[in-house]
N, C-alpha and C positions, 0 to 999 in steps of 0.2 A: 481387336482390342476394344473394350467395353467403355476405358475409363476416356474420360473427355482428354482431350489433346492441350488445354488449359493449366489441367491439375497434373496430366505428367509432366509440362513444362517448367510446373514449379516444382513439385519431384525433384527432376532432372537438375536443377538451379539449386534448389536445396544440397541436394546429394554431391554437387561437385565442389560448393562452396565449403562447405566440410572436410571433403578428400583436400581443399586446399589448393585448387587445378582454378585456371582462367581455362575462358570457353575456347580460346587457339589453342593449350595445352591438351583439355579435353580434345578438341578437333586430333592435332598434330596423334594422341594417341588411336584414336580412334580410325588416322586416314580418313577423316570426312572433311567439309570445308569447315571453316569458322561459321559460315553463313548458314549453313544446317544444324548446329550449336545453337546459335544466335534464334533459329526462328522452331526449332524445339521448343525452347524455353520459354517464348513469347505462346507461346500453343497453336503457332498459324500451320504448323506440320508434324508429325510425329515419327520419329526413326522407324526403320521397316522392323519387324520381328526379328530378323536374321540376325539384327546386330544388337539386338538385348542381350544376348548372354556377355559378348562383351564389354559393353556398355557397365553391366552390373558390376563384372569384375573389376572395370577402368575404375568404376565411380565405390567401389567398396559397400555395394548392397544388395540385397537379395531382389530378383526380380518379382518375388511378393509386394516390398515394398514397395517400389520403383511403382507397379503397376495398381497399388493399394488395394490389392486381392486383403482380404480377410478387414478392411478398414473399418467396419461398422465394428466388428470384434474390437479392434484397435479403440478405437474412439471411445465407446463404450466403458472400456478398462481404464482409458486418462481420465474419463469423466471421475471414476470411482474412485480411483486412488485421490483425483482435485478437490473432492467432496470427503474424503479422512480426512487428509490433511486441511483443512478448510475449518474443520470442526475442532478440533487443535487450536489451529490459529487466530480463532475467535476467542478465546481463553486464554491466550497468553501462552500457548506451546508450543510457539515456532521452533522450537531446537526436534523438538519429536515430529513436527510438521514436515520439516526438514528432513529428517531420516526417513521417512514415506516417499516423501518426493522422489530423492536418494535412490531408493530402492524398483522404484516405477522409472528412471532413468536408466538404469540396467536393464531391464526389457525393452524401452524405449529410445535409445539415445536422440534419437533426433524431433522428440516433444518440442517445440518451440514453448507449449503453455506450461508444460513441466519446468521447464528451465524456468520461463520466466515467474512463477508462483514460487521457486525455491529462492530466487533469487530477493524475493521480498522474504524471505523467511532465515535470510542469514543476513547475520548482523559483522561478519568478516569482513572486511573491506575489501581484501585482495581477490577474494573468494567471488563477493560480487559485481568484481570489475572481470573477471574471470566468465561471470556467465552474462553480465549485461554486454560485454563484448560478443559472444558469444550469438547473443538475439539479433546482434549488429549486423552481424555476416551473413546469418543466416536464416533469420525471420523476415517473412513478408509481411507481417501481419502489422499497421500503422501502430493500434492498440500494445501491441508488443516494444515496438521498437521506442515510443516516445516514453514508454515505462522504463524501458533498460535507461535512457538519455538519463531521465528524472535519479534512477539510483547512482550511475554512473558520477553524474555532476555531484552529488553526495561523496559519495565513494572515493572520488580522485581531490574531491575538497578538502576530505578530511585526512588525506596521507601528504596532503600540503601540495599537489598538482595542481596548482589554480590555471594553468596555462589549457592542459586538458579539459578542466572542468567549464572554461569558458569557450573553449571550440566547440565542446558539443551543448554546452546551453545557446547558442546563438544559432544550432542545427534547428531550435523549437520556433513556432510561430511565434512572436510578439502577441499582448495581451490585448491592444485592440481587434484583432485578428485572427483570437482562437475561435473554437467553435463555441464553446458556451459565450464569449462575447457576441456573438453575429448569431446566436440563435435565440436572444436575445430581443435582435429586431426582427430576424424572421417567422418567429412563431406567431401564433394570435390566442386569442380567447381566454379558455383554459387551461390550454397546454401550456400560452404562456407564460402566465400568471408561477404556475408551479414552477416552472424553469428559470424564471428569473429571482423565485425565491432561495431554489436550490443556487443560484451563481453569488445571492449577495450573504449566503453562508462561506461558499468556498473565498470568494473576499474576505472575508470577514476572518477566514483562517490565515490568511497570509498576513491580514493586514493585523490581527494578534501577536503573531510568531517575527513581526518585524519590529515590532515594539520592546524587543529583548535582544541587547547586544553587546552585553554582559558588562557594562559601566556601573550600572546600578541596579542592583536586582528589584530591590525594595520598590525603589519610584517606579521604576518597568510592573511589578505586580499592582499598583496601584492605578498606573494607567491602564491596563490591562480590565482591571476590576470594573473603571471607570467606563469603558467601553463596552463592557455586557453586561452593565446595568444601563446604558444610555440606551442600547438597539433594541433588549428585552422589557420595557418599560413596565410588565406585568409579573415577571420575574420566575417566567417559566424558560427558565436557562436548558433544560433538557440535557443534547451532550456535552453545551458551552459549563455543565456540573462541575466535570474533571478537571477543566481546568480554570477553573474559580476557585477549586477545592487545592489546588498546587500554588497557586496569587493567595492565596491565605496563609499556604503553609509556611511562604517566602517571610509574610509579616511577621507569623507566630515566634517565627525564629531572631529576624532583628528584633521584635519587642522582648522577645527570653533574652536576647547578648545585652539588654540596656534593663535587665532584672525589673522590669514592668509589668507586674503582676494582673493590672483592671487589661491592658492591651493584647497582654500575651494569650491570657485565658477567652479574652472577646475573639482575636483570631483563629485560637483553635475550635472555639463555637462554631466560627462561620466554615471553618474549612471540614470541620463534623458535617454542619449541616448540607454542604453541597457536595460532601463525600457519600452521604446517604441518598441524598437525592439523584446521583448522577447512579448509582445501584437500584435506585426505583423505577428510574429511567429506563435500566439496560432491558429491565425484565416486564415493562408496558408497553404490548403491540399497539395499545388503542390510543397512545399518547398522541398529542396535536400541540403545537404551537401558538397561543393564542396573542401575544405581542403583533403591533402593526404591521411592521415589514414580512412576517414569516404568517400572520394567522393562517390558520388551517392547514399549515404544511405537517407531513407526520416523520417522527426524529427514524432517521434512516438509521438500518443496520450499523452498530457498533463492533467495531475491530477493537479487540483490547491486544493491549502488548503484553498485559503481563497474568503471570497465572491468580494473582492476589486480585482480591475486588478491591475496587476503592477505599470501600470501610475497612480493609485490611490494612493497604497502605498507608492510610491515616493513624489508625491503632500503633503500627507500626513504626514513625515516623514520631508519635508521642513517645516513645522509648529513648529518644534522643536526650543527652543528659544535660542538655540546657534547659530542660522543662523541670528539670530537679528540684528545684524553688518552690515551683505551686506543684509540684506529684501530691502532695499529700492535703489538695485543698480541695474543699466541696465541690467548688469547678472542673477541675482536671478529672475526680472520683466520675459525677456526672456525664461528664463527655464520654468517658470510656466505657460508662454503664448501657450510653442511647449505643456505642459502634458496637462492641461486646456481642451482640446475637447475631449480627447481621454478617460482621466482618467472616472472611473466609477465601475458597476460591470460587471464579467464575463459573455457571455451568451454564452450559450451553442453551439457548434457547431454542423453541421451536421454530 
């Protein structure tokens, strides 16, 4: 046997956790110990030849796979199908994203990255407690499994499982203690500098999305606003666009329900203009971050959810019949003439 005794043990572990077997059920079928099971799995010995054939059939796989004869072919074929769909789901086509995946699951079933990339790409709940369960059982991979936790505690949140959802949030490291915090202090120099810029964006996400919790939308867009113009001090927001261009849209709309025509028309300005901005963004690899906390960091790879660009959904978003008042005033005219060319869908970048 060619393949390392490491990778058939996870194989093996893979394969049985699937069929649904504990390693005594596996043993007891197989007439072997539990203890030969046991140290299979860990890679410290490997089943003789003799007892592969039945092995494959106890555990429901081909000895191709078991043995990962053809795997570079294998690999190879996940990568392609993860790179379609990928390209999709940078645009806003997770449903089409998703029927790729789908269908690269049918050749593959026991993908751990397939499952877990579709499972970012369905918006089903039950669907994605179905396959973040799924990574639970039978992914080794850290990367894997803390991603399913993340959709999972989503997922069981929002079907009103709050008891599930906090058994497996309390599976995650605490926040002093993850690894962007503690690499933080381990790194030095350069590296650090970039790492700890990238950790006070991912802050900076959480600590946005907690300032909304649905008492007041208005004041929450306000404080929000308040907060990426305090960090940005030079007002190159980049992807923090999108959503300064949503904290506007919140205003435009309480100033339309109070027929405020100087407020309503200023918010839909600002939410034009960081709707355009955050679409100048998507499409500038050379962009930088010039603000204190972030200079010189460059705005990372943009995931959009939706197939519309921003200047779409704002264009779109103006259709709403609370704006009915000023539709027919040089300001509104204006706004829709700067979105007008640009609005559309996303296309992919290079």
């Amino acid at each position: 046997m060619n393949l390392k005794p490491e990778q058939l043990g996870k194989n093996i572990r893979r394969a049985r956790l699937a069929a649904d077997l504990t390693q005594e059920g596996l043993a007891e079928r197989l007439n072997v110990s539990e203890s030969a099971v046991s140290q299979w799995e860990s890679g410290k010995t490997s089943p003789d030849l003799g007892i592969l054939p039945e092995l494959c059939v106890v555990l429901g796989v081909s000895a191709d796979w078991l043995l990962d004869i053809g795997t570079e072919t294998r690999e190879k074929e996940i990568k392609e199908i993860l790179a379609r769909a990928k390209v999709l789901s940078d645009t806003g086509r997770d449903d089409q994203a998703a029927e790729i995946l789908k269908e690269g699951l049918k050749k593959y079933p026991s993908s751990d990255a397939l499952v877990y990339y579709l499972m970012y790409a369905t918006y089903n709940d039950d669907e994605v407690i179905g396959l973040g369960e799924w990574i639970l059982n039978n992914s080794m991979s850290d990367e894997f499994r803390h991603g399913a936790i993340q959709c999972l505690v989503y997922a069981y949140s929002s079907k009103g499982d709050s008891q599930k959802a906090v058994e497996l949030a309390l599976k995650m490291p605490r926040l002093p203690v993850s690894s962007d915090a503690l690499l933080c202090r381990a790194l030095t120099g350069e590296e650090r500098k970039r790492h700890v810029q990238k950790y006070r964006g991912k802050m900076l996400d959480s600590l946005e999305t907690s300032l909304f919790d649905g008492t007041d939308e208005t004041a929450e867009a306000k404080r929000s606003i308040a907060l990426f113009e305090l960090l940005f001090e030079k007002g190159d927001f980049g992807f923090y666009n999108e959503r300064l261009a949503k904290d506007y849209r919140i205003l435009a709309k309480s100033s339309a329900a109070m027929k405020d025509e100087n407020k309503t028309l200023f918010n839909l300005e600002k939410a034009a203009d960081h709707a355009l901005s955050f679409v100048a963004f998507y499409y500038d690899a050379s962009f930088r971050y010039s603000s204190t906390l972030f200079e010189g960091m460059p705005g990372e790879r943009v995931l959009c959810n939706e197939n519309d660009n921003a200047a779409q959904i704002q264009l779109s978003s103006m259709k709403d019949s609370l704006f009915d008042f000023v539709r027919n005033t040089d300001g509104f005219r204006s706004i829709v003439e700067r979105l007008t060319p640009v609005a559309g869908s996303w296309i992919v970048r290079n």
